[in-house]
N, C-alpha and C positions, 0 to 999 in steps of 0.2 A: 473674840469673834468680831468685835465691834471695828478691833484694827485690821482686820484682815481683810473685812468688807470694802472699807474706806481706802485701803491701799492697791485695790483689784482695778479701778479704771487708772490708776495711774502706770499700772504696768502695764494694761492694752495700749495705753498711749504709747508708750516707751517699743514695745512692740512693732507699734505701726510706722512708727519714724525710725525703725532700724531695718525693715521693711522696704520702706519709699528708699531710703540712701543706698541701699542692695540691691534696686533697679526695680522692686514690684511696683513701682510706681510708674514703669514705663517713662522714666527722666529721657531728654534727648540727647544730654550729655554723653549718655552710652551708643549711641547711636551706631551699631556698625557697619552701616550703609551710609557712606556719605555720599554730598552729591556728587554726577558724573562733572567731567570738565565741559566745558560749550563746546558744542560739535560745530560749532561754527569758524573755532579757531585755531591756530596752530600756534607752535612756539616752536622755533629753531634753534637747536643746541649743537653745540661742538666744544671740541680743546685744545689750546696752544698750549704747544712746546717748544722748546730753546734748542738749537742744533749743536751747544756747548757739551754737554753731556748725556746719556743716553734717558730721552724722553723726560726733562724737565717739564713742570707745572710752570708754564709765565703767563706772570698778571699783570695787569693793566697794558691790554694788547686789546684796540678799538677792532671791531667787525661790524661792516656797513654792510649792510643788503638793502638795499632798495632807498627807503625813510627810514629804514628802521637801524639802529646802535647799538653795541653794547659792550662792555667791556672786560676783561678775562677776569674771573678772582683768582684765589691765592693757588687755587688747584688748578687754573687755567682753564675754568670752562669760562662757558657762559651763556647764551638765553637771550635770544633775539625775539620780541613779539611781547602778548600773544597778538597776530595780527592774524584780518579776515582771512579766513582758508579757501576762499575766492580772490584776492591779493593776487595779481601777476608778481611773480618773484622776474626779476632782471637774468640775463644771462652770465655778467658778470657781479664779482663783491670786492671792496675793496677791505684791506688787514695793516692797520695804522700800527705799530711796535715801538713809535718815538719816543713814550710815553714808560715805556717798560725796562728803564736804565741803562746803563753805562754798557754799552755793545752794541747800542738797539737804534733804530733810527727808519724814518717813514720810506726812505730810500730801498730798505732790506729786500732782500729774494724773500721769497713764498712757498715753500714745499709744500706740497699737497696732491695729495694720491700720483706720489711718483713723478711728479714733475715740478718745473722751478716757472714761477709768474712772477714778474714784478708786484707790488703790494697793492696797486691801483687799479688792476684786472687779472682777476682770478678768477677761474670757468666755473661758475654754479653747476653742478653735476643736476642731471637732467633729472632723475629720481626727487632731486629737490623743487624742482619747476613741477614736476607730474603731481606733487603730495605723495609718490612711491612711500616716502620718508623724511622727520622732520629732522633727521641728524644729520651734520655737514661731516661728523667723523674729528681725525688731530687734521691738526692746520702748524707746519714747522718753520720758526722764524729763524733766518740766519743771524748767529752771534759772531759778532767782528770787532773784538775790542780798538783795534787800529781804526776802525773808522774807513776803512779802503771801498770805493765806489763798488756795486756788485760788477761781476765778472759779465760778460755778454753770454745769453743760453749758448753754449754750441746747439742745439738741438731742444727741441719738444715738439710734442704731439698737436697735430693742427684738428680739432673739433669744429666742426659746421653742426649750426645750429638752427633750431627755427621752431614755428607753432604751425600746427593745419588748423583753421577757426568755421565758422560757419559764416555764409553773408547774412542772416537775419538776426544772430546777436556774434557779434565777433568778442564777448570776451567766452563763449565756448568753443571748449576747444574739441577735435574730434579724433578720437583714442582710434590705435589698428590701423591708421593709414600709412601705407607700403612709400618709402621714400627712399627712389637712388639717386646719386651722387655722383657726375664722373662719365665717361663716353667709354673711354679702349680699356681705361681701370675703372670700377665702378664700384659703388660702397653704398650697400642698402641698410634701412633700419624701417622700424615700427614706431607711430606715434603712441606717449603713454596717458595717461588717462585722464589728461587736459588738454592731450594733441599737441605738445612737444617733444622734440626728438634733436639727439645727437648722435652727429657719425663722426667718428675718429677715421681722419684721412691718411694716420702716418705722421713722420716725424719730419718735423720741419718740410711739412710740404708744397711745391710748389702749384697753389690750387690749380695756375691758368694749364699746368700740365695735364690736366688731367681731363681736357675735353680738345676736341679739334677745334681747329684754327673758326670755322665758319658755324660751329656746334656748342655755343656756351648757353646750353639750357642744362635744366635736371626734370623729374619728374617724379609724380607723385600717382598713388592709386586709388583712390576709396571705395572701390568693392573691395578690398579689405579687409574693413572697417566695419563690413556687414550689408543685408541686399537690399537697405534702404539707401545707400549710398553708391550706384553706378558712374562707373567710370568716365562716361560719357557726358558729367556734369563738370560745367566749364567753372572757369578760375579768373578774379581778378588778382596780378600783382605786380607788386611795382608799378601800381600807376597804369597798367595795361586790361582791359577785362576782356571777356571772352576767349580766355587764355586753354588752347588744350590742357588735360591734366599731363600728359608727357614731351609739352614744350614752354617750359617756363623760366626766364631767361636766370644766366647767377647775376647778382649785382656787381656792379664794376670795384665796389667796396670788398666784395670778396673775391676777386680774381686778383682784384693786386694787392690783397693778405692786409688793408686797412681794417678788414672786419670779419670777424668770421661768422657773423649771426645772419639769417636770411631774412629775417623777420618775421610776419604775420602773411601766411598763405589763403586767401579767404575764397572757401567752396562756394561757388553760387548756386546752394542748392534749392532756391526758388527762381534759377534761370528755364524751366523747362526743358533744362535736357535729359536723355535719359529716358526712361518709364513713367515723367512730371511727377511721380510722388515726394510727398513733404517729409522727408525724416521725420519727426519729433523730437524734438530735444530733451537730448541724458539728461540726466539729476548731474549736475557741477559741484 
């Protein structure tokens, strides 16, 4: 009786501590809620491949966007950031491949979503400017064991580009403003949810074509964009203000195909025009 007594707290111990390690003890170890990521940041990911054989993994293939680097691993991704998800992302990235062996060289062509860039400007897809999406998708580098200069495009796709901002904080951007492109052919889009937009004008196009000789504006909408934003609210750009919203001139950089970005479009929505109400400004 006497051992039975004396040996009774030692198996509540024994009890208790196989208890706690089975999680009654609420450990945080088990934790199956962990935490969320910062909503404040983003990380851009994609994957290179080799145009040698169908869809290689290649590594050590640098991709710049902006400040930020990174370099492919052995599966060919890789992982830019994490950076502010307030971060202007650039129009263009550039895709270094010197570094990824014997074929490969910083000179290489660029495939990416069906068309060829040199490695020094490649078109950020606007998805990736908007926060649509933080994936850039595969990114294909030409393999050339000769070593032979790349070929000249015969042809690719001319994208114009740009942001609508507001004047009292120009890094917001303002989402749903109607933007055409073009006088006798004409190419409309919608801004995305930072107020950048791309329009594909066609391939290899000649932009000054596409407006009259005495007519090189474009123009933009912001009723829209919703009915805090009337049309009737003027524009400064390029250095010009009280610009109508549907006469605003193209840059001379983009008429003779030096550049295809228009830049930053800024709404003067505390000019008084219009109904004088203040928008408020979106969550960014």
């Amino acid at each position: 009786m006497s051992k039975y007594v004396a040996g009774f707290p030692v198996a509540l111990v024994v009890l208790s501590i196989a208890l706690t390690g089975c999680g009654g003890g609420g450990g945080s170890s088990n934790n199956p809620n962990p935490n969320p990521p910062n909503p404040t940041e983003r990380t851009i990911t994609g994957k290179i491949v080799s145009s040698a054989t169908a869809n290689p993994a290649l590594a050590n293939v640098a991709v710049t966007i902006g400040s930020y680097t990174a370099v492919s691993a052995k599966d060919g991704t890789f992982s830019l950031g994490p950076m502010p998800i307030a971060s202007d992302i650039p129009s263009l990235f550039t895709v270094d491949a010197s570094a990824a062996g014997t074929g490969y060289s910083k000179e290489d062509v660029v495939t990416y979503q069906n068309q060829d860039y040199l490695y020094s400007a490649v078109d950020t897809p606007v998805q990736i400017r908007n926060g649509d999406t933080n994936s850039l998708g595969t990114i294909t580098i030409r393999y050339d064991p000769e070593g032979m200069p790349p070929v000249p495009f015969a042809d690719k796709d001319t994208i114009i580009s740009g942001r609508v901002v507001r004047s009292d904080d120009q890094t917001v951007g303002i989402a749903g403003v109607k933007v055409t492109f073009g006088t006798a052919t004409t190419f409309t889009t919608t801004t995305g949810a930072k107020g950048y937009f791309a329009l594909n004008v066609g391939r290899d196009v000649d932009v000054v074509s596409l407006f009259l000789l005495n007519d090189k504006t474009f123009a933009i909408d912001t009723s829209t964009a919703g009915s805090s934003y009337p049309n009737t609210l003027l524009v400064t750009y390029q250095g010009q203000s009280g610009r109508a919203q549907n006469d605003l001139p193209v840059p001379d950089d983009v008429l003779s195909n030096r550049s295809n970005d228009l830049g930053n479009i800024v709404v003067q929505i505390d000019s008084g025009g219009g109904d004088g109400t203040l928008p408020p400004l979106p969550p960014f």
